[in-house]
C-alpha positions in Angstrom: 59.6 154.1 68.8 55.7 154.7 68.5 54.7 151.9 66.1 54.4 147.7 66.1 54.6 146.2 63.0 52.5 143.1 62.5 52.0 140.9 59.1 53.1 144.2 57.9 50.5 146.7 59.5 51.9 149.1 62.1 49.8 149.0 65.2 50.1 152.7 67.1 52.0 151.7 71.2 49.0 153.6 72.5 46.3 151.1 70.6 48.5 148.0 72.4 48.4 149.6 75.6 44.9 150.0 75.7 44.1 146.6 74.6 46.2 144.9 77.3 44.8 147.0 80.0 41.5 146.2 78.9 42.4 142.8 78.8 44.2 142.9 82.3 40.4 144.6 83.9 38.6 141.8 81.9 40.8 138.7 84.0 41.1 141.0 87.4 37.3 141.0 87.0 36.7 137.8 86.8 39.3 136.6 89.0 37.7 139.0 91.2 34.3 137.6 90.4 35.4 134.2 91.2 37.2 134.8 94.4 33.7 136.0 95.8 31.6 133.1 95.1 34.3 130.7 96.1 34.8 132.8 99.8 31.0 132.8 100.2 30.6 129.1 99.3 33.6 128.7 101.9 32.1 130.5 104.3 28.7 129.0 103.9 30.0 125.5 104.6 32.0 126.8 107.1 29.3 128.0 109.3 26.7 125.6 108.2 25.6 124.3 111.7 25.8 120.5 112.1 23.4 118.3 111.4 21.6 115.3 114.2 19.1 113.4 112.9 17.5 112.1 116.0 14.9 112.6 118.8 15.9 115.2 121.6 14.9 113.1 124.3 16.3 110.1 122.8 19.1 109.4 125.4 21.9 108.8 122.6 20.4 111.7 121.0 20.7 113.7 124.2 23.8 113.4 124.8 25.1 114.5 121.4 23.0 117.6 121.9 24.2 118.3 125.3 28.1 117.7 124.2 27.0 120.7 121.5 25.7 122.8 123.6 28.4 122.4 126.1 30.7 123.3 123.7 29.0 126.2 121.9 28.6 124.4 118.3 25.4 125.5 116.5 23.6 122.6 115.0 20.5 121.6 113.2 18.3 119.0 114.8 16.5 116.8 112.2 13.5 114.7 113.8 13.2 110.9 112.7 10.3 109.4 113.3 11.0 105.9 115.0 7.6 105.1 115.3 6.7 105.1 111.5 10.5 103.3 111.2 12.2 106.4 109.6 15.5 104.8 110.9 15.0 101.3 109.2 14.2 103.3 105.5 17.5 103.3 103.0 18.1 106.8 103.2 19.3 106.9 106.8 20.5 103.2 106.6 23.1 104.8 104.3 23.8 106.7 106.9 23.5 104.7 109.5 23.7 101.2 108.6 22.2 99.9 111.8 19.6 102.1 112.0 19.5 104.1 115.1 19.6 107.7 116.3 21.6 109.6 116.3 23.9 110.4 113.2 25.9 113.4 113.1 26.9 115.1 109.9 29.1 117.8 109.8 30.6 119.2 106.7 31.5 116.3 104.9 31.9 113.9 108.1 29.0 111.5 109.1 29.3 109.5 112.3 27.4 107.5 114.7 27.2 106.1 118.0 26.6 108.9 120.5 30.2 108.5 122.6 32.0 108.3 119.4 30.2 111.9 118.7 30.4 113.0 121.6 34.6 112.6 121.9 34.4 114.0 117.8 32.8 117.3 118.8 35.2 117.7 122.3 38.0 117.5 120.2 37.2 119.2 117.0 36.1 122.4 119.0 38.3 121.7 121.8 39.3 125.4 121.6 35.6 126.2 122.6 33.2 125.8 125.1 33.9 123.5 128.4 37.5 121.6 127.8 35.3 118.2 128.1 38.7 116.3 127.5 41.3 117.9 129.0 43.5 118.0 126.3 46.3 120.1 128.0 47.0 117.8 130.6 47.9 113.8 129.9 47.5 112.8 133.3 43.8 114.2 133.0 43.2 113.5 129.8 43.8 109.7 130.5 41.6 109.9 133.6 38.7 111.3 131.4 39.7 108.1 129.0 39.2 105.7 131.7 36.0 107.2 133.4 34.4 107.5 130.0 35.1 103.6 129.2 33.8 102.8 132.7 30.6 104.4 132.2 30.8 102.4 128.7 31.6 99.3 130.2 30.1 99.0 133.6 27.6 101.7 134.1 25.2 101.6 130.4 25.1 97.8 130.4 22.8 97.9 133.9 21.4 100.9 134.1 20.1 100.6 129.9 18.4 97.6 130.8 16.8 99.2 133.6 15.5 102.1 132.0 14.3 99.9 129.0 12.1 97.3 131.6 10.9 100.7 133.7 10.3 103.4 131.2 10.7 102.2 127.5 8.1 99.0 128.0 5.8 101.5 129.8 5.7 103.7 127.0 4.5 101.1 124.8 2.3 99.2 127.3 4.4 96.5 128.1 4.9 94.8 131.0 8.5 94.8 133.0 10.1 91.6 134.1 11.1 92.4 137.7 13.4 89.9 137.4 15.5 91.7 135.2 15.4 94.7 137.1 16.5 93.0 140.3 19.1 91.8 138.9 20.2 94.7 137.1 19.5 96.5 139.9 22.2 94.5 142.1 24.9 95.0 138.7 23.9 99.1 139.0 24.5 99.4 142.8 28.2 97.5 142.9 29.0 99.6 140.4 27.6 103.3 142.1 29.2 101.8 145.0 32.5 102.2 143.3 31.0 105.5 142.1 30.5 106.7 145.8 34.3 105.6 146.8 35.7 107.2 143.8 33.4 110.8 144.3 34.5 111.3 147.9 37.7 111.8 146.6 37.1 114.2 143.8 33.8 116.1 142.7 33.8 114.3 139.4 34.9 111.0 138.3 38.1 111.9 136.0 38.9 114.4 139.1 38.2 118.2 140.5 36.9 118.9 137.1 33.5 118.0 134.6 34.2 116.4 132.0 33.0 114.2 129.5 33.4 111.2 131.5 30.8 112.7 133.4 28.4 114.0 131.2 27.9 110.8 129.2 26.1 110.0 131.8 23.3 112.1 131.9 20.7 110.6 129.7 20.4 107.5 131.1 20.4 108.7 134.9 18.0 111.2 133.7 15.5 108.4 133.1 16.5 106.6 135.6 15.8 109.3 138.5 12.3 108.9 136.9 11.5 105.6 138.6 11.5 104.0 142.0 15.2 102.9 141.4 16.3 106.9 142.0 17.0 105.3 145.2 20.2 103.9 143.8 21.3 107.4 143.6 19.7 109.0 146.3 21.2 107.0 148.5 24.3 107.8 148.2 25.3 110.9 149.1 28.3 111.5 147.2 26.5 110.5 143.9 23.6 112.0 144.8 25.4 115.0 144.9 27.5 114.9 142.0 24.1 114.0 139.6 22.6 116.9 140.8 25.7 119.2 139.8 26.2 117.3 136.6 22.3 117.5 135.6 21.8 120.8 136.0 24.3 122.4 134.2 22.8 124.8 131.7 23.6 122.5 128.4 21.7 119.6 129.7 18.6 122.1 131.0 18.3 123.5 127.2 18.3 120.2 125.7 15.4 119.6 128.4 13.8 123.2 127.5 14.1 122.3 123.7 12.4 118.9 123.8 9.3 120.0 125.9 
């Protein structure tokens, strides 16, 4: 049969047959034409590098950058200006309803509180970089869990207020209350003292291993080391030891190198 009848025409097989391979190149071509800009789109937000609004030497900021770094993850730093009160202005208050640095934004996550990023970013690329939770071991991974909350719990609350009497009022021309450091200052060295015990036992705190219960404490230490207090440290060799290993690993001496 070479004909189609239709309403009573006769359409030629050959006519048919080049009017549905037409049409079939037509759809293949746009299907075709959509595939591409969806991949590309894919891939674009894919490989978009996070986001940190923040200050690099910010110590919450700093230690989100250092946790990137240590894990490989490409990211964007965007500067907010604290001292015109960027932070307190409703665009980053919807991201950050408290408004402080930093805020992490990747794809279509947005988080705050640096340890909260910090444990985001270990897990999420925990197939890359420094295993900063040791995620294939329990008995580890619950070691870094408890080392982390100690430095949460019983290292920040002293050694914050220290750093804010010694370094942060002196920035601003303020005058320390030495009161408050002594006092702190008694908190921080119980506390290292526990440090010392636990370090001649293992080179880090979770065990034989960095980890992320070490590195959250950089920032603060950093400042620390800074002032007269470095004796805290210093005098005690274990920890003394263990923050020079843990400061100058390479991630920590970029996020120096970018902020100078």
């Amino acid at each position: 049969m070479a004909n189609s009848a239709t309403n009573g025409k006769t359409i030629p097989y050959s006519k048919i047959q080049y009017i549905l391979i037409n049409f079939i190149s037509l759809v293949s071509f746009v299907l075709h034409f959509l595939f591409s800009i969806f991949s590309r789109s894919y891939i674009s937000l894919a490989m978009a590098p996070v986001k940190v609004y923040g200050l690099p030497l910010s110590t919450c900021t700093a230690r989100v950058l250092t946790c990137l770094i240590e894990k490989g993850v490409e990211y964007e730093l965007i500067p907010i200006d604290l001292s015109v009160g960027a932070h307190k202005q409703p665009a980053f208050l919807a991201k950050q309803p408290f408004g402080q640095v930093p805020v992490l934004e990747d794809g279509d996550v947005t988080l705050f509180e640096s340890r909260a990023i910090a444990s985001y970013v270990s897990y999420k690329y925990k197939d890359q970089g420094t295993d900063l939770l040791r995620l294939g071991n329990i008995k580890e991974t619950a070691l870094v869990g408890v080392w982390i909350e100690v430095e949460s719990q019983q290292y920040n609350p002293p050694i914050s207020t220290i750093v804010y009497e010694l370094v942060i009022k002196a920035m601003y021309g303020m005058t320390s209350d030495q009161a408050v450091v002594d006092a702190q200052s008694e908190k921080l060295g119980k506390v290292l003292d526990v440090y010392e015990t636990r370090l001649t036992e293992n080179k880090y705190l979770a065990g034989n291993f960095y980890s992320l219960a070490d590195q959250n404490h950089i920032p603060y230490t950093f400042f620390l080391m800074k002032t007269t207090l470095a004796s805290l440290i210093n005098s005690r060799p274990h920890v003394k030891a263990w923050w020079e290993d843990i400061s100058s690993r390479p991630s920590f001496q970029k996020v120096l190198a970018n902020a100078a």
